[in-house]
N, C-alpha and C positions, 0 to 999 in steps of 0.2 A: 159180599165183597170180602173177598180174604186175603188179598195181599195189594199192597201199593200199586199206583199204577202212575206215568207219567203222561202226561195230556200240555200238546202245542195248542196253543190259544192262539187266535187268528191274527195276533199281535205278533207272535215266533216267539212272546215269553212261554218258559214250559215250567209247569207244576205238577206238582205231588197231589196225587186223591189217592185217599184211603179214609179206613174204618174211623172214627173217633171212637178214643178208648177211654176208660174211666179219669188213665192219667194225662186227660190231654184237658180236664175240666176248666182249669186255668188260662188256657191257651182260649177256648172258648170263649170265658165270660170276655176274656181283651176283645176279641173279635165281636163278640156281641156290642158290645162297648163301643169301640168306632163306629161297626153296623147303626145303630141307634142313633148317631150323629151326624150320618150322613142323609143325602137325598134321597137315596130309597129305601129309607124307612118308613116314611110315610106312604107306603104301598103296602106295609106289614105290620103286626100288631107290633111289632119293639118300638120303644121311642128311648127317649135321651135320657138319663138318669134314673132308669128303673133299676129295683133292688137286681143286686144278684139273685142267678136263681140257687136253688137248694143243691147244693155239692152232694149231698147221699142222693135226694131224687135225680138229680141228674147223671148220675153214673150208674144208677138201677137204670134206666130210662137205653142209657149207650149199652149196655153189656145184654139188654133184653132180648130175647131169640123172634121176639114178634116185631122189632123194630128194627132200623139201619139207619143209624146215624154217618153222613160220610162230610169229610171236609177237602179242600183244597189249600194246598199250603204250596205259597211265595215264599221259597225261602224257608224260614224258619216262623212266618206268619201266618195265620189261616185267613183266606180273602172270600171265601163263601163258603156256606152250606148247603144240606138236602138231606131231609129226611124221609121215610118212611115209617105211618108203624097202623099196624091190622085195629080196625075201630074196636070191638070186642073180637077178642081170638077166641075165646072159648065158646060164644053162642050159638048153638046152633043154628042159628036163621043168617048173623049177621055177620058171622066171623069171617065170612071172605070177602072184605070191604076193607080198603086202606087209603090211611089219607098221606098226601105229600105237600111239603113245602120247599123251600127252595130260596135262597136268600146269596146275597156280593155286594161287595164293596163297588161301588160303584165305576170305579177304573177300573173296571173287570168285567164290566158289561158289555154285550154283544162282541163277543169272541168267544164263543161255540160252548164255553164252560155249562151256562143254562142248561141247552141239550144234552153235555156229555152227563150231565147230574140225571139229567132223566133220563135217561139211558140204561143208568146203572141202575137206578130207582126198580124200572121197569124188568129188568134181568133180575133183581131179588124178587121184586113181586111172581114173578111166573115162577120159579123158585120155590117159593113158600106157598104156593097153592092161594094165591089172590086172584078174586075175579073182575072188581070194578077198583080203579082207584079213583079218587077224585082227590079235587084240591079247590079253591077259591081262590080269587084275586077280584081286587079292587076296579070298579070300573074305568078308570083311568089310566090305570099301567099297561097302557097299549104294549109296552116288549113285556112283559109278561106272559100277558095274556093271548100275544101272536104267539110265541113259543110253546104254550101248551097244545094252544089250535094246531102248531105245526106238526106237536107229535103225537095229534092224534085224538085230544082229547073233545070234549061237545060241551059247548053252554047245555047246563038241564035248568038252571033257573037264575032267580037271581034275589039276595036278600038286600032289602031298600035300604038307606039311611044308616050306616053299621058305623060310619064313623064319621066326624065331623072337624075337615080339614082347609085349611087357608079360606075358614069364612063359607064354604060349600059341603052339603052332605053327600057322601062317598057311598056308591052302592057296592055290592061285592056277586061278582058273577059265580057261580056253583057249578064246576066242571066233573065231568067223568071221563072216563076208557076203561071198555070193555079190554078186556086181557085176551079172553074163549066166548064164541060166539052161541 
């Protein structure tokens, strides 16, 4: 993704997606910050009061040629992410494997932002010569976990007990999409 782009949310609010760049680190951690304190966080590893992350690894991380970091910004707020980055790029056997996530502020949910995040995901992946991507979600987060199904992607497994939330152990399903058949 190289240039901004404007996306109507099924709301008729419209927002900004584009690249995050080394100098938007700040901007992040805020959004991580809220992210962390709201509801759906407990669908992803962030929770409430974790350290910041590392300002130098995080802006190697945004500016890396194997990765795509995008955001969507309210205004002058970021209200979700999505990223992408190749599991090992250099191995021969396994470098054409990438993982995604995918994270909003929860007033942001279900009005097509999810989708348009995979979307873009999916157009860098073919892009950079990826062949499978995969991702995980929690067994619970049913709009997650419909939205990958929607585009495309397949339960391949699922890792038991990963995390242990409101009193109940959390499984976490292990998704793929093939890119080329």
């Amino acid at each position: 993704m190289n240039k901004a782009t404007k996306f109507k949310l099924k709301n008729g609010k419209i927002v900004t997606i584009r690249r995050i760049r080394g100098d938007d680190y700040e901007d992040v951690m805020k959004y991580l910050d809220k992210f962390s304190r709201g509801a759906g966080a407990k669908w992803t590893w962030q929770y409430a009061g974790q350290p910041k992350k590392n300002k130098e690894q995080s802006v190697l991380a945004y500016e890396d040629p194997n990765s795509l970091f995008i955001g969507a910004w309210d205004n002058k707020n970021i209200i979700g992410m999505a990223d992408i980055h190749k599991q090992k790029p250099n191995h021969p056997y396994t470098g054409r494997v990438a993982v995604t996530a995918t994270s909003m502020l929860e007033q942001y949910t279900s009005n097509g932002l999810g989708t348009k995040f995979k979307q873009i995901i999916e157009k860098w992946a073919r892009e950079n010569n990826v062949h499978i991507l995969q991702s995980g979600v929690r067994h619970k987060n049913v709009r997650s976990l419909g939205n990958l199904l929607k585009q495309g992607y397949e339960i391949v497994g699922i890792y038991h007990d990963t995390a242990f939330i409101g009193g109940e152990w959390q499984h976490e399903y292990m998704l793929e999409k093939r890119l080329e058949p």
